[in-house]
C-alpha positions as CSV (number, residue, x, y, z in Angstrom):
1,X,93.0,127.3,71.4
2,X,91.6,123.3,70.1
3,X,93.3,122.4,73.8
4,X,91.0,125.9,76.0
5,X,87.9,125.1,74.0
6,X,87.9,121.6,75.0
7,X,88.6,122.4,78.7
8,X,85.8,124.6,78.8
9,X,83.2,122.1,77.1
10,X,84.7,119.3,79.4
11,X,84.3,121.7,82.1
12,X,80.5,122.7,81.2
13,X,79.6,118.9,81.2
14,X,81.1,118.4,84.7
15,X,79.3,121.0,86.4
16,X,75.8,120.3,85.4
17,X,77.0,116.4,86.9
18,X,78.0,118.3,90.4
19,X,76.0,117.6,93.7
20,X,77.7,120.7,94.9
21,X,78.2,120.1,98.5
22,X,78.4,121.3,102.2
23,X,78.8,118.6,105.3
24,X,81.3,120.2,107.2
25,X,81.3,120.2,110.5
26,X,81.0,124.5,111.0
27,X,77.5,124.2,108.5
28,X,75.0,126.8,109.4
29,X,71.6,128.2,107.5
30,X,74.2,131.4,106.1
31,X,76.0,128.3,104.2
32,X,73.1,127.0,103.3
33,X,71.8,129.6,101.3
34,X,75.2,130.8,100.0
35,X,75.5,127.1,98.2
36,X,72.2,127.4,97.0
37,X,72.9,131.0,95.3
38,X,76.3,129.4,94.3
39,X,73.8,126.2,92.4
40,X,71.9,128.4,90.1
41,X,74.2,131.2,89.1
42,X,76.6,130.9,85.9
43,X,78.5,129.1,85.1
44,X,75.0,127.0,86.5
45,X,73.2,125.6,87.2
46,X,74.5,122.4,88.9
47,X,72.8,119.0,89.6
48,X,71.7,119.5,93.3
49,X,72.9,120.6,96.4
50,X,74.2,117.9,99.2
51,X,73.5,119.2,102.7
52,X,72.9,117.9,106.5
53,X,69.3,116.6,107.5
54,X,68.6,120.0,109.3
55,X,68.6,122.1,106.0
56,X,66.5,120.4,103.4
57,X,63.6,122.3,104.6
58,X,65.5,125.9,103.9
59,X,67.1,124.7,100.4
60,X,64.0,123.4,99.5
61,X,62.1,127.4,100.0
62,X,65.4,128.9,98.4
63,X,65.7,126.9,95.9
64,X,62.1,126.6,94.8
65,X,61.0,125.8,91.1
66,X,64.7,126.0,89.8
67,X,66.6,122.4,88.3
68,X,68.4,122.1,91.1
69,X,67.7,119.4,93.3
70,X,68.0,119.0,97.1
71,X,70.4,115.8,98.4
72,X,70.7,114.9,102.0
73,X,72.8,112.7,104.4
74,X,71.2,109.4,106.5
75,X,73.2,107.1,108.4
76,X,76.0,109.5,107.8
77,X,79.3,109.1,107.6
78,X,79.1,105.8,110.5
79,X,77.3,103.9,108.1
80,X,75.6,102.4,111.3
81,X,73.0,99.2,111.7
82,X,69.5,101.3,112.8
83,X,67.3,100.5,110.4
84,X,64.6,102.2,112.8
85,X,66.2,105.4,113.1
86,X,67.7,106.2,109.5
87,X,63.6,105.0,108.7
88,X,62.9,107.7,110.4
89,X,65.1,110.0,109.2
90,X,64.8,109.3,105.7
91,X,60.5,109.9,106.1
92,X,61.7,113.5,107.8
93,X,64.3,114.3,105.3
94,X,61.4,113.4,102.5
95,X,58.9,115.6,104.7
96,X,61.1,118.5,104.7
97,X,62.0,118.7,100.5
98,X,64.6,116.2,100.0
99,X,64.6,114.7,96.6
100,X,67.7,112.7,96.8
101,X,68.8,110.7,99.8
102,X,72.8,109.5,100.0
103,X,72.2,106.9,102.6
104,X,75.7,105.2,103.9
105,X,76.1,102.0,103.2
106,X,76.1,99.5,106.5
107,X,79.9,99.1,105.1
108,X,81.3,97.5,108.6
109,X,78.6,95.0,108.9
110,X,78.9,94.0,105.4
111,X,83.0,93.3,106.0
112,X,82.6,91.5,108.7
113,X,80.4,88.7,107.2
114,X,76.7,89.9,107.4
115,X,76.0,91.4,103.7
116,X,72.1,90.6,104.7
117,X,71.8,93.5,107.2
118,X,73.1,95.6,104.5
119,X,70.8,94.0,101.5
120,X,67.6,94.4,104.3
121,X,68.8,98.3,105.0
122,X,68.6,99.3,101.7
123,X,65.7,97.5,100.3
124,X,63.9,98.9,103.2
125,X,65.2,102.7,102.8
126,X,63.9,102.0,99.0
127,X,60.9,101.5,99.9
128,X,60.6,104.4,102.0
129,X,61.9,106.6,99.2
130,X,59.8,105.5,96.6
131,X,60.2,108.1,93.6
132,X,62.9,109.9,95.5
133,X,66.4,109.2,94.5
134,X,68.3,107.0,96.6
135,X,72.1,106.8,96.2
136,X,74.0,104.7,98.9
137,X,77.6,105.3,99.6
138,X,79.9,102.1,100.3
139,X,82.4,104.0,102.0
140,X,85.5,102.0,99.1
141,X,88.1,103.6,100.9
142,X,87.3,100.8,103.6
143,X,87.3,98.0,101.2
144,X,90.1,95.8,101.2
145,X,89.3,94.7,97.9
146,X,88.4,95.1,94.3
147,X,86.4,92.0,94.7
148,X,84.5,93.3,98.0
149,X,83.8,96.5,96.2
150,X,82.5,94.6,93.6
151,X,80.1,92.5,95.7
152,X,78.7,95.5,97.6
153,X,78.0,97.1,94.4
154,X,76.1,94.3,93.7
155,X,74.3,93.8,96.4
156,X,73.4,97.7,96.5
157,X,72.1,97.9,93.1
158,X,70.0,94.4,93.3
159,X,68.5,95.5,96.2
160,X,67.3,99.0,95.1
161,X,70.2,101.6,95.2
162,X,69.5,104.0,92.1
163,X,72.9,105.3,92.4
164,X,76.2,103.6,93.8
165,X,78.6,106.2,95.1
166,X,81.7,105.7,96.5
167,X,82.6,107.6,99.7
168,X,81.3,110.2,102.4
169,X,85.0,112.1,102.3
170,X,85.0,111.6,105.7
171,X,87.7,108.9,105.8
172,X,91.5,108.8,105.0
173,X,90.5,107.5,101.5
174,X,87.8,108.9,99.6
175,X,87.0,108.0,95.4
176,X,89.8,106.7,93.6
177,X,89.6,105.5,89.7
178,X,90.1,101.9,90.6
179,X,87.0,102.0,92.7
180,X,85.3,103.8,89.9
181,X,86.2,101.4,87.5
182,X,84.8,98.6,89.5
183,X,81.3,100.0,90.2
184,X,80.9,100.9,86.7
185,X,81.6,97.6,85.5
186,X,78.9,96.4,88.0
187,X,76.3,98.5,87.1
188,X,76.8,97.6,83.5
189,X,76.3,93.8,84.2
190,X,73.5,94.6,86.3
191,X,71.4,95.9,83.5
192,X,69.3,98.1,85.7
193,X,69.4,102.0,85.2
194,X,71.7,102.8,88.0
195,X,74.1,105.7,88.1
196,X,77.5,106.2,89.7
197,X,78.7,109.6,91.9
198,X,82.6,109.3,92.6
199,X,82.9,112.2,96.2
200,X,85.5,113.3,97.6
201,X,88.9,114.3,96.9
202,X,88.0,115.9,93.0
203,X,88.9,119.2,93.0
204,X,90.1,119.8,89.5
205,X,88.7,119.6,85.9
206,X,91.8,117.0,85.3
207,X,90.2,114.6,88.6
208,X,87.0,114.6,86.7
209,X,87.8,114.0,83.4
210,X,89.5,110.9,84.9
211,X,86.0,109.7,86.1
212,X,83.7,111.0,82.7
213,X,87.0,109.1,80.6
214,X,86.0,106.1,82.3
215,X,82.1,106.6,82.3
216,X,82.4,106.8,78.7
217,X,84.7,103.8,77.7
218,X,82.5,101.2,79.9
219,X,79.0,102.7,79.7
220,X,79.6,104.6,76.1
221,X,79.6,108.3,75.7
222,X,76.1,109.2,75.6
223,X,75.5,107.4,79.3
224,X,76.9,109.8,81.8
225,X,74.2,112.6,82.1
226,X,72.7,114.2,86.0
227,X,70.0,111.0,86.0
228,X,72.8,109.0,85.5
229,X,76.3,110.7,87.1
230,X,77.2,113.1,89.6
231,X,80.4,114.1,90.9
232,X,80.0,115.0,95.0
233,X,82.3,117.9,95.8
234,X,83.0,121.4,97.0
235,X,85.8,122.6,96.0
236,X,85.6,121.3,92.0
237,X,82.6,124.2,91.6
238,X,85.4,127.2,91.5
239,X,87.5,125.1,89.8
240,X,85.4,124.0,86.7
241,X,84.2,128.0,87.0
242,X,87.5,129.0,86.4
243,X,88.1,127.0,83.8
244,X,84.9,128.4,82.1
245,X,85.6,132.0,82.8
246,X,89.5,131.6,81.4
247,X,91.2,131.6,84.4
248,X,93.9,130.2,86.5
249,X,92.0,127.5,88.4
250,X,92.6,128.3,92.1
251,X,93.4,126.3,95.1
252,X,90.4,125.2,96.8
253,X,90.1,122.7,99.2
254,X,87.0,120.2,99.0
255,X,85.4,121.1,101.9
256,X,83.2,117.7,102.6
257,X,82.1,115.6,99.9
């Protein structure tokens, strides 16, 4: 009984950390506002939603004066060099409701020797965002590294990022602890109050206790709290709902990330 009750506290604090997300390819507006009844009903209500671009606006009405906050997608998943356009988009995204951008790291650019174009991108998307919340994705899975994760973290978090997160789901390799690990360390030597979302590839309460264990050993237990952590995924919702209700968790993909 010790072993249930513990599952279902553990699972309580993971989904209040959940951007509870839908980037997949078939998203539509009936999506849309299915996650958003999904965000603020029990076992609710969850950190945000993630959506595409095209949706803030709709989320935004739905959701209205309720905790939940609306995330959205720039420079996403390419992790491309425009500053000009994802400017653009980020001010539109803004326009429409966002209050949380997950801007993709220029991740490529980075590897291949030019970390500037990647320091300029986000200092410049910062700016742009002001109060809003940005968190930029470095894509880790791409990293061939520990070290060059540990750099882009970094150079993400000196340059304005107020979250580092670590994938858009959309490659072969999405969060992994290691990664994890290494970002966290990075934030805490930084000093500056940044946050960490792991995405992609947690669908159970067991994958996210793996993250919140190692929130808690490097940044202590009290640090890990929606301003702080986030866990991007679909499927872990039902999953950690499950848990809370007394069932069987069931199989549930992760849709994207």
């Amino acid at each position: 009984m010790a072993d249930i009750q513990a599952d279902i506290q553990a699972a309580r604090r993971a989904i209040a950390l959940l951007d509870l997300t839908d980037l997949g390819d078939q998203a539509n507006e009936a999506g849309t506002l299915q996650l958003c009844a999904r965000a603020v009903a029990a076992p609710g209500p969850v950190a945000a939603v993630c959506i595409w671009p095209q949706f803030v606006s709709l989320a935004r009405r739905t959701l209205g004066d309720s905790p939940v906050r609306v995330a959205t997608v720039v420079n996403f998943p390419a992790g491309g060099t425009n500053v000009g356009r994802i400017s653009g988009d980020v001010q539109e995204a803004i326009g429409d409701g966002a209050d949380e951008i997950d801007l993709v790291f220029p991740y490529k650019a980075f590897l291949e020797g030019a970390p500037e174009i990647a320091a300029d991108m986000v200092a410049e998307i910062k700016a742009i965002c002001e109060s809003t919340l940005l968190k930029v994705i470095l894509e880790t899975g791409c990293f061939p590294d520990e070290a060059s994760i540990r750099q882009a973290s970094d150079l993400a978090i000196q340059s304005g990022a107020d979250f580092i997160k670590t994938s858009t789901g959309k490659t072969p390799v999405s969060a992994t602890p290691a990664a994890a690990r290494v970002m966290l360390e990075a934030i805490k030597a930084g000093g500056l109050p940044v946050g960490l979302k792991p995405s992609g590839g947690i669908r159970t309460l067991a994958d996210a206790k793996i993250y919140l264990d190692l929130a808690d050993g490097i940044m202590g237990p009290a640090w890990a709290n929606p301003r702080t952590f986030r866990f991007g995924a679909s499927g872990l919702h039902q999953a950690l709902a499950d848990v809370i209700a007394g069932e069987t968790p069931r199989e549930s993909g992760d849709g994207v990330y």
